[in-house]
C-alpha positions as CSV (number, residue, x, y, z in Angstrom):
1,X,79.6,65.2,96.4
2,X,77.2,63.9,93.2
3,X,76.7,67.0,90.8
4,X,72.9,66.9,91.7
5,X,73.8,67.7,95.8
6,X,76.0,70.1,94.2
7,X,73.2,72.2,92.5
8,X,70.9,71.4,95.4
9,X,73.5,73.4,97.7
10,X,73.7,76.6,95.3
11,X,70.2,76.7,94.8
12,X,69.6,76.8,98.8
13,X,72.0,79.7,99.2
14,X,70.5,81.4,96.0
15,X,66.8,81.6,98.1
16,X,68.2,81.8,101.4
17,X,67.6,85.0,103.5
18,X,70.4,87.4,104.4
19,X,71.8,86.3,107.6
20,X,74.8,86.7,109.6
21,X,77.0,84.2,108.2
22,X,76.4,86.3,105.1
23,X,77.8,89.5,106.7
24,X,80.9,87.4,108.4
25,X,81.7,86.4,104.8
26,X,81.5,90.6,103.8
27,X,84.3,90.7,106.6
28,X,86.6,88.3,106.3
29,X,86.5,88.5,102.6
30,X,86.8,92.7,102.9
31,X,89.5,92.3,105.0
32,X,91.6,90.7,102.2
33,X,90.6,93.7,100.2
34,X,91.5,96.1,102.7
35,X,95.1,94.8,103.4
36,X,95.0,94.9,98.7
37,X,94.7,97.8,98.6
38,X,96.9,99.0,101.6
39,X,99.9,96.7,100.3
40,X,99.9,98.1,96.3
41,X,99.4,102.1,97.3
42,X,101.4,102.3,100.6
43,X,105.0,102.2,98.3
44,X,103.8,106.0,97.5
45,X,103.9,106.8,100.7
46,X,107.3,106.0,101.4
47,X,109.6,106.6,97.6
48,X,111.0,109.6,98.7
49,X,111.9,108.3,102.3
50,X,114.0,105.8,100.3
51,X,115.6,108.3,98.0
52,X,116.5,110.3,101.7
53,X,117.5,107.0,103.5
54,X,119.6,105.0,100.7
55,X,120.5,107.8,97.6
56,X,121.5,110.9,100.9
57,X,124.9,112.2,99.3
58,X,126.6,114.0,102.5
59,X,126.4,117.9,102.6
60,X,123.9,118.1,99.4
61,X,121.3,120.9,99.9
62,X,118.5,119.0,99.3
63,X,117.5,115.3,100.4
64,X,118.3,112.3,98.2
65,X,115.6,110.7,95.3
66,X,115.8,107.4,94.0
67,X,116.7,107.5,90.6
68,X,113.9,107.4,87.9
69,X,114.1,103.9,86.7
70,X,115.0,102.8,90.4
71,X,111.4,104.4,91.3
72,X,109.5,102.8,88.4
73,X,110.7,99.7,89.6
74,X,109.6,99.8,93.4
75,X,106.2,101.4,92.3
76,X,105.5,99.0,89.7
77,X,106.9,95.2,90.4
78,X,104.2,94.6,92.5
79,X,101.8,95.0,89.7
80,X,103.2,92.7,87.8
81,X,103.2,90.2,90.7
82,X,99.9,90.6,90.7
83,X,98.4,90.1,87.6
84,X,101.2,86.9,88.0
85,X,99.2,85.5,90.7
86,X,95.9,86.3,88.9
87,X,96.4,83.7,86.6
88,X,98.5,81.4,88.9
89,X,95.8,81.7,92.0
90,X,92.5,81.5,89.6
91,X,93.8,78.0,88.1
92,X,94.5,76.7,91.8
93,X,91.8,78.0,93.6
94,X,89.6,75.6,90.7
95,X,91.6,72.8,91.4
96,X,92.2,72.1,94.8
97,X,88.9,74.4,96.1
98,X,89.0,78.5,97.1
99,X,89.1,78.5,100.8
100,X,92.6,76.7,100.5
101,X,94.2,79.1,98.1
102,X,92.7,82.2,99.6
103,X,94.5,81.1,103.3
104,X,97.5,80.8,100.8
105,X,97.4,84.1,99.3
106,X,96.7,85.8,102.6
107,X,100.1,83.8,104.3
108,X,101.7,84.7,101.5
109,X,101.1,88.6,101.8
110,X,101.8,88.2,105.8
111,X,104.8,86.8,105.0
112,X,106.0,89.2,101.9
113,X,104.9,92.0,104.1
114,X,107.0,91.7,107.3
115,X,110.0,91.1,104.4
116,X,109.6,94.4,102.6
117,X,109.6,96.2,105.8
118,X,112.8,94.3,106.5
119,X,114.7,94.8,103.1
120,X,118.4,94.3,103.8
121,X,121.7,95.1,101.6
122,X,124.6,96.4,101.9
123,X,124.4,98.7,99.3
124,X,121.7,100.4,98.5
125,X,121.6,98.6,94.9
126,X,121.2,95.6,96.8
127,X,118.1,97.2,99.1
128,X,116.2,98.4,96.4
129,X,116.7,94.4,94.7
130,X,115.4,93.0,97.5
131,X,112.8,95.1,98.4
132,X,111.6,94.7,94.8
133,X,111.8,90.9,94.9
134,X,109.6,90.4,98.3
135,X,107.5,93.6,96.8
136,X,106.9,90.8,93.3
137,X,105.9,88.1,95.4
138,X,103.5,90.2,97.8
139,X,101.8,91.7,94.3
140,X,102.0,87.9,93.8
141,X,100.0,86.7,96.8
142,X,97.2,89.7,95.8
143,X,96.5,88.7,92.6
144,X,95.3,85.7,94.5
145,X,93.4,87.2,96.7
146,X,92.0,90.1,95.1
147,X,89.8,87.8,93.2
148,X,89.1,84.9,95.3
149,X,87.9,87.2,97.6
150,X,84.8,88.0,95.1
151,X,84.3,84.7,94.1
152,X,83.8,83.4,97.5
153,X,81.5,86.0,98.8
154,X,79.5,85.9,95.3
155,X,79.2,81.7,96.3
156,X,78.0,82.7,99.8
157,X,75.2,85.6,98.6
158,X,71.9,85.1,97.5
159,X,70.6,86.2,94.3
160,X,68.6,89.6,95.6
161,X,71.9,90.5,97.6
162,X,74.7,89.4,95.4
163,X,75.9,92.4,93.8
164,X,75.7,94.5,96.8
165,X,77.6,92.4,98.1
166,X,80.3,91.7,96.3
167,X,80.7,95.8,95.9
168,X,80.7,96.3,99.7
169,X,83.6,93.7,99.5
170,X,85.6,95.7,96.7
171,X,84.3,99.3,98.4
172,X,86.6,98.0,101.5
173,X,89.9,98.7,99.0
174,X,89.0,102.4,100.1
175,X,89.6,101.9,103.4
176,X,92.8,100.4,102.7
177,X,93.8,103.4,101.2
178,X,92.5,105.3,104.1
179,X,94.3,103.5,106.3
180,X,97.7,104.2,104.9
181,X,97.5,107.7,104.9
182,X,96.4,107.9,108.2
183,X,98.9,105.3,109.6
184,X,101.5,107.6,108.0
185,X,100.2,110.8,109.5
186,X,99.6,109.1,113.4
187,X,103.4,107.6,112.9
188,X,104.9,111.4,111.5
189,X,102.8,113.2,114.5
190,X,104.4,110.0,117.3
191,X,107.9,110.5,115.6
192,X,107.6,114.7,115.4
193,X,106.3,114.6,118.9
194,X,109.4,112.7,120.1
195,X,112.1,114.1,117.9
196,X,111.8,117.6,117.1
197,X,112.7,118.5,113.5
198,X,115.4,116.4,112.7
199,X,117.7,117.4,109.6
200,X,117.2,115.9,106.6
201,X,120.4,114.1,106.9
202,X,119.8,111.9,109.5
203,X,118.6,108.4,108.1
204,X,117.7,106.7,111.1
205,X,114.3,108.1,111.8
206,X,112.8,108.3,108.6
207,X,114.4,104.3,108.4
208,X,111.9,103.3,111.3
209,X,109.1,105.4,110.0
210,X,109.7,104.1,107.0
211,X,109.5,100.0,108.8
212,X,106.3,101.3,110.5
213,X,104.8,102.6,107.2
214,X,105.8,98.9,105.3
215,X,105.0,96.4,108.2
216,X,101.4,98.5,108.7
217,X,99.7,96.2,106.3
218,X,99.6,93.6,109.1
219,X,97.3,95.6,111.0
């Protein structure tokens, strides 16, 4: 396309009325937003679940924690994933066009997703190393997204509606939030309701809650 169709396009979706393509764009590009902001906080929601599962030391009086630097590093790779795929993402998406790299990103975080939730090792060394790795590239897949997102719904807005929005894409992060903490409570009331009060030193239920919690950012 010649640079002057180019500017013709932008300046026909600068004047053109609100419409419902324009509201389809808020969704799709909130729903990558949503599933952001589930994916980086939902690893709160399940630290001491891994301490009880993996670091349980038979006839202790309390449940098992994850060590301190263990726990800095399950909370925080996925940051730096993301501000990885930030940089990686943004220089793509100008290359070979937006739409492709945000179907990318969002495969990506499918894919790194349904791996957390599946972390495998034989020791728990080796669980923590893997969840950590697939946790990197899943920060790695949101970096991409978390901006493309923006940047795609800012090219679809006119000028009046722009900012608006843009922040009703970025306000959909709090429901991602949202939606972990009530995932977590619906999955504690389904597994309480089921099993009565288990001891603390049974691993097997809080390991499927804990796979429930994880693979919830698929929903």
């Amino acid at each position: 396309m010649a640079p002057g169709e180019n500017l013709q396009v932008l300046n026909a979706l600068d004047v053109a009325k609100t419409q419902r393509y324009h509201f389809t764009a808020i969704i799709v590009a909130g729903m990558g937003s949503v599933t952001d902001a589930y994916d980086l906080f939902c690893i709160s929601l399940v630290t001491k679940l891994l301490g009880r599962i993996y670091y349980h030391v038979d006839g202790a009086k309390k449940p098992g924690t994850l060590p301190p630097n263990v726990s800095s590093a399950v909370n925080s790779v996925v940051f730096c994933g993301t501000l990885s795929g930030q940089l990686f993402f943004g220089w793509l998406g100008d290359k070979v066009g937006r739409k492709k790299v945000y179907g990318m990103t969002l495969m990506i975080m499918a894919i790194c997703s349904i791996a957390s939730g599946i972390s495998f090792g034989k020791e728990p060394k080796a669980v923590m190393a893997t969840l950590c790795f697939f946790r990197f590239w899943l920060g790695f897949g949101i970096g991409g997204d978390y901006p493309l997102s923006a940047t795609i719904m800012s090219e679809y807005a006119n000028k009046k509606t722009r900012g608006a929005f843009i922040a009703a894409v970025f306000a959909m992060q709090g429901f991602g939030i949202l939606a972990g903490g009530v995932l977590a409570i619906i999955i504690s009331a389904s597994f309480d309701a089921r099993f009565k009060a288990p001891s603390y030193g049974s691993t097997l239920l809080p390991l499927l809650f804990l796979r429930q919690i994880m693979l919830g950012g698929l929903f």
